[in-house]
N, C-alpha and C positions, 0 to 999 in steps of 0.2 A: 403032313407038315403044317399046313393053316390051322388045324384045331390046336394042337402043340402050341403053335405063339402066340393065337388068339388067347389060353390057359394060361400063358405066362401074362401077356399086358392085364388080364381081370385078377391075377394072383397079385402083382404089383401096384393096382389102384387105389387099395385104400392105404400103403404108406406113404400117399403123396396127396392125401385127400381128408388125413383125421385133423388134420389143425385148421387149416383152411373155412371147413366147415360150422366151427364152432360159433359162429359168428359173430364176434370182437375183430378187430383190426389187425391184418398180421405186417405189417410193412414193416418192422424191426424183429420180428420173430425171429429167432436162431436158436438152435437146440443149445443144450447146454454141454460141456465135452467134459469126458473123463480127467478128475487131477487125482488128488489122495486118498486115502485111506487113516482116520485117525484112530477107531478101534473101536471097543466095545466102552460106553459109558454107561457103569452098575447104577450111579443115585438118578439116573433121566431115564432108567432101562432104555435104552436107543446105542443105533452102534451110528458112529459119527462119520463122514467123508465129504471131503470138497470136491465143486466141481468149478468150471468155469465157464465166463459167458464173457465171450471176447477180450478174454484176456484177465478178467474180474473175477477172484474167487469167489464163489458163493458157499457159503455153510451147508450144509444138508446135514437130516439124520433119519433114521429107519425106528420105528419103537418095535420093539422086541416081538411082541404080538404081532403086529403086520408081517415081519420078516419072517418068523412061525408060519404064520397063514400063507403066507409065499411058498413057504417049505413042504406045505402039508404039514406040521408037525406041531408040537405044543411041550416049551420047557423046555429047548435048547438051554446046555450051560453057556455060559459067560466065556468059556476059555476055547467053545466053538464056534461060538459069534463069527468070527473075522473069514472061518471055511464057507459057515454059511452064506455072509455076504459075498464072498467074492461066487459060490455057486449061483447066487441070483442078481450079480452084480449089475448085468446087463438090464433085466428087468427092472431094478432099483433107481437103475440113474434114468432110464426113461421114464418113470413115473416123477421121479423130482423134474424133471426136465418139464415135463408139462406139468405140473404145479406149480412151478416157478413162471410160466408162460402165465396163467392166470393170475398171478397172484401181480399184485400192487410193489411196484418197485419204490424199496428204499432203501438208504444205507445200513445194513447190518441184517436185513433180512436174512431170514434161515427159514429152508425149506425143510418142514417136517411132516413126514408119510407116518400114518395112522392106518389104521384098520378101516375106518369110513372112504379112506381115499383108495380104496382095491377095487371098489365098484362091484364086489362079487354076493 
């Protein structure tokens, strides 16, 4: 039993330890929470969705190549886009979540994941 929930509290440390450390100031930090869904935008290749931060929409978008590279795969069409996002939906809005954490707050800000921000 002790190795068992010793296993659990070191399996649980670092999702309470990846912001913290990055060392900038977290005392307003708050993730950002699931809102919409707008779809696939063809002339920005990027598929679009909002999230929010206390209550505050914030813009986000995925460009098509990162969301591929998420996928494994390369040349989703346009009319799969929105299966695809919602299959890595979770991983998408955590990566905007913390980009928007670093990034410089202003009005009208949008958070846009690229292929340089997958860190792979």
């Amino acid at each position: 039993m002790t190795a068992m929930s010793s296993g659990a509290d070191s399996d649980n440390a670092p999702d309470f330890q990846h912001c913290p450390v990055r060392g900038r100031e977290r005392d307003n930090w708050m993730p950002l929470t699931r809102d919409k869904i707008i779809g696939h935008d063809l002339e920005r290749l990027a598929f679009r969705f909002t999230m929010l931060n206390d209550g505050e929409v914030v813009q986000c978008q995925i460009s098509d190549a990162a969301m591929d590279e998420l996928a494994g795969m390369q040349g989703t069409e346009s009319s799969a886009r929105q299966a695809q996002f919602l299959s890595l939906r979770e991983t998408i809005e955590r990566i905007a979540s913390d980009l928007y954490d670093e990034a410089p707050r202003f009005q009208g800000y949008v958070v846009r994941i690229f292929m340089r921000h997958l860190g792979g």
